[in-house]
N, C-alpha and C positions, 0 to 999 in steps of 0.2 A: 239170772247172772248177778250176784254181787259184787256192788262197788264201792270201791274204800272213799268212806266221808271225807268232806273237802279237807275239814281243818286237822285230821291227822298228818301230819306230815310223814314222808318216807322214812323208812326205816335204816340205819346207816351203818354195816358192818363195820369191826375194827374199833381199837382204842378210839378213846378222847382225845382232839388235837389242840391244843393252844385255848382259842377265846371257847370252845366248847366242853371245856370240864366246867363242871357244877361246881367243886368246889371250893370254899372260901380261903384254907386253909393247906398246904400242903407238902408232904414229905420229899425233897428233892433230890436225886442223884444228876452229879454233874459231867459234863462230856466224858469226864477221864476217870469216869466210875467214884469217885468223890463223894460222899454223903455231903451235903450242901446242908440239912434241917429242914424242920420245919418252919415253914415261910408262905406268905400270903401268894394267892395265886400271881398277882400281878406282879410282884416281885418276882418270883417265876418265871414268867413270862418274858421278864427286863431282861431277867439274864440269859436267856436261851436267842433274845432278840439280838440281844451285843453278842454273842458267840456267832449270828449266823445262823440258827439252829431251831427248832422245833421243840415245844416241851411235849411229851405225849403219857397221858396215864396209862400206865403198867398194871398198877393194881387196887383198882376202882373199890375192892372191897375193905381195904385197909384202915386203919383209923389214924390217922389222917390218908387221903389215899396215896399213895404213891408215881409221885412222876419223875423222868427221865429227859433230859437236855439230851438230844440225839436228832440225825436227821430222819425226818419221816418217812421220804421217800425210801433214801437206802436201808431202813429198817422193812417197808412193808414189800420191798422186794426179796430181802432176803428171808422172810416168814413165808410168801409166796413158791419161790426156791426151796426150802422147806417141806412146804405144803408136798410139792410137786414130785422129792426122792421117796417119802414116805409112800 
């Protein structure tokens, strides 16, 4: 039987949330669909934190990637909802 090495860590479906995007740099839309720019993750982060709100990457392959000020949860219920009439 194989078993997965310690220091792999689990593997974790779903976008990137908040302090776990990589990257340094990135493209923002804002709550109210707003192109915000490009802006440093943590500036990102400041303003989805004063909204209340979740930054979540969209589109991981993008240059710079693309993130989204949106609530998490009620996004990954309704992708699940989704998932579920398909």
């Amino acid at each position: 039987m194989a078993r997965r090495p310690y220091n792999q860590a689990p593997t974790r479906e779903g976008p990137r949330v908040n302090e776990l995007i990589e990257a340094e740099n990135v493209r923002v839309v804002g709550a109210d669909g707003e192109m915000v720019g490009v802006i440093s993750k943590q500036e990102g982060l400041d303003l989805a934190m004063e909204a209340g709100l979740d930054l979540v990457e969209v589109s991981p392959n993008a240059d710079p990637p693309v993130c989204k000020v949106l609530d998490y949860g009620k996004f990954k219920y309704e992708a699940q909802k989704k998932a579920n009439e398909a």
